[in-house]
C-alpha positions as a Markdown table, in Angstrom:
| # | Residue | x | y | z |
|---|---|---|---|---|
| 1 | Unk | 0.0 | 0.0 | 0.0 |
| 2 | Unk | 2.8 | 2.5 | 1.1 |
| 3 | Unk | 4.8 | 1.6 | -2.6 |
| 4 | Unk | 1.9 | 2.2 | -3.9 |
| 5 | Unk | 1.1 | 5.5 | -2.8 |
| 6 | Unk | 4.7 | 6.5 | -3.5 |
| 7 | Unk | 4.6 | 5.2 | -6.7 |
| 8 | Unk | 1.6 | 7.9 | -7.5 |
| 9 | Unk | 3.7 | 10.6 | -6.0 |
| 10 | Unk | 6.2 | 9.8 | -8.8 |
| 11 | Unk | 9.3 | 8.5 | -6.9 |
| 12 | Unk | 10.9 | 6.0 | -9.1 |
| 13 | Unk | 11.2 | 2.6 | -8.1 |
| 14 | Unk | 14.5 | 2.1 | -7.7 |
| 15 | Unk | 13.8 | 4.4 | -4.3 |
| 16 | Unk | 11.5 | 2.9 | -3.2 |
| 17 | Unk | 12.2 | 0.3 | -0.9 |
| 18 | Unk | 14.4 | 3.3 | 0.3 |
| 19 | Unk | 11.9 | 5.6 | 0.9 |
| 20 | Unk | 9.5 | 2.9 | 2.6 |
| 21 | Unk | 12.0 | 2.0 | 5.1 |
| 22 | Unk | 12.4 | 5.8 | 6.0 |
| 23 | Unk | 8.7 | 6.0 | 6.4 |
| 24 | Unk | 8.3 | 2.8 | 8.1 |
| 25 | Unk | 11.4 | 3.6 | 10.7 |
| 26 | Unk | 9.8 | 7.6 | 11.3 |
| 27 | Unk | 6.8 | 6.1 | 12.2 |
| 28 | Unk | 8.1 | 3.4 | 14.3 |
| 29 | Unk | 10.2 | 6.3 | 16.2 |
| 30 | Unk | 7.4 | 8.5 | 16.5 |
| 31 | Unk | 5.6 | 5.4 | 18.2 |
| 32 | Unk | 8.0 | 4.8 | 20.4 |
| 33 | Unk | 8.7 | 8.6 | 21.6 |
| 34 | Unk | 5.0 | 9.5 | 22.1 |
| 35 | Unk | 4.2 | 10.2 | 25.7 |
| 36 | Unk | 1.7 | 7.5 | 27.1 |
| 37 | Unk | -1.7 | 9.0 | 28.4 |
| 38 | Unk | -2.5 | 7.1 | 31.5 |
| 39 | Unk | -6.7 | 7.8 | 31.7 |
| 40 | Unk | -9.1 | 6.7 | 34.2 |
| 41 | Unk | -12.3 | 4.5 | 33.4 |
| 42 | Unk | -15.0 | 6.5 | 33.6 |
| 43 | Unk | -17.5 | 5.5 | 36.2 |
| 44 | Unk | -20.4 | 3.0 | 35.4 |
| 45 | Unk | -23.4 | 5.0 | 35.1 |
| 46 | Unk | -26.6 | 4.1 | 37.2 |
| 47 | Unk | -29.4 | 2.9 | 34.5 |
| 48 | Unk | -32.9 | 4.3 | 34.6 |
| 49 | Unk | -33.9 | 1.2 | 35.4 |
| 50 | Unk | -31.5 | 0.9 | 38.9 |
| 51 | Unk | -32.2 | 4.3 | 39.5 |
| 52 | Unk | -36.1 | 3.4 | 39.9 |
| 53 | Unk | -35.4 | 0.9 | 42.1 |
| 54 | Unk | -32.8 | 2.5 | 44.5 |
| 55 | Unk | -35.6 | 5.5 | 44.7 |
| 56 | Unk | -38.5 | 3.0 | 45.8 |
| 57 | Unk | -35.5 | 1.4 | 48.4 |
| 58 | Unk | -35.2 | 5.2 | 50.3 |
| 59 | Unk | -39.2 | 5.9 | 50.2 |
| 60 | Unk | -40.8 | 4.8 | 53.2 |
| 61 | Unk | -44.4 | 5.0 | 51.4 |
| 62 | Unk | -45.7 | 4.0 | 48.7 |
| 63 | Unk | -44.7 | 6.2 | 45.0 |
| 64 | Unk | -46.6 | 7.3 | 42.5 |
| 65 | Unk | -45.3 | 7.0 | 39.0 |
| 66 | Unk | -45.5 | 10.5 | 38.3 |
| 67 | Unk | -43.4 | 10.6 | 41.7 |
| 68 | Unk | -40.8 | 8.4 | 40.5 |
| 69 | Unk | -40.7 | 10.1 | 36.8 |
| 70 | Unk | -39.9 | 13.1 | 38.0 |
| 71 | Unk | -37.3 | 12.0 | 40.4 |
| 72 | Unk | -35.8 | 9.4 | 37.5 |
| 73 | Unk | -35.8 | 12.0 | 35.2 |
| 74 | Unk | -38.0 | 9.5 | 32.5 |
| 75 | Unk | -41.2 | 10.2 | 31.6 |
| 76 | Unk | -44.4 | 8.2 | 32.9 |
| 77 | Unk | -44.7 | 6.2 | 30.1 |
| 78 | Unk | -41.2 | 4.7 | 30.5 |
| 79 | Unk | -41.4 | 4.5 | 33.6 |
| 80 | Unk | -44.5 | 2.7 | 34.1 |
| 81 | Unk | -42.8 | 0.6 | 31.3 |
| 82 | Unk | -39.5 | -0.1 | 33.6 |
| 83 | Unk | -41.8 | -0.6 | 36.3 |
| 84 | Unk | -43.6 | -3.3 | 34.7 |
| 85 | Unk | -40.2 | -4.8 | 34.1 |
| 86 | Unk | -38.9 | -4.5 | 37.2 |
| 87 | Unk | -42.1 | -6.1 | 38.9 |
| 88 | Unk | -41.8 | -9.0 | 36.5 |
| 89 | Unk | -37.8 | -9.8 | 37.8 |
| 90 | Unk | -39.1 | -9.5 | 41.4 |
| 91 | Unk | -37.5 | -6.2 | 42.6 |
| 92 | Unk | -40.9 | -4.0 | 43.1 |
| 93 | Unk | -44.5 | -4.6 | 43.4 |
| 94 | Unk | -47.7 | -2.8 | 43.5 |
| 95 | Unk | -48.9 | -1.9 | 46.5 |
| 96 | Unk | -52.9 | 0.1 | 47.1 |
| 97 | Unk | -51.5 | 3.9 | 45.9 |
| 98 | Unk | -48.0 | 3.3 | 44.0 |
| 99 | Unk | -45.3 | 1.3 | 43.8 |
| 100 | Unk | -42.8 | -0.2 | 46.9 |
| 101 | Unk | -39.2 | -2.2 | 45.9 |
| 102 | Unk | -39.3 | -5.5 | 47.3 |
């Protein structure tokens, strides 16, 4: 690919090989003499879906799903969706005026 590219830059080829080792040894060097960037993992974000349930863990009473939108930050339709999910893997259940995590 690299003879190539030379090639249609209009060195000859008797330079080539020449000219590919130069470029192949530059970039090597520069490889070698770039500073390493140490970076942290960012931290695992909660999901909406934790976040519902680690709400409904604090309340002492019952929530709303209006309640728990608003605190979530979804919107009622998703989170009556998540809530449905979440009832269905065991974590919360319906109580008589909202919702309670198991």
């Amino acid at each position: 690919m690299l003879g190539k590219i030379l090639e249609w830059l209009g060195f000859k080829k008797e330079r080539k090989p020449e000219m590919v080792r130069k470029i192949k040894a530059r970039e090597i060097h520069e490889e070698i003499s770039k500073p390493r960037r140490v970076t942290k993992k960012p931290k695992a974000k909660k999901t909406k879906k934790e976040m519902v349930v680690s709400y409904l863990k604090r309340r002492k009473n019952p929530a709303k799903v209006e309640d728990i939108a608003k605190r979530v930050g979804a919107t009622v339709q998703t989170t009556r969706r998540y809530l449905y999910y979440l009832a269905r893997e065991g974590k919360v259940e319906k109580k008589d005026k909202g919702w309670v995590a198991k």
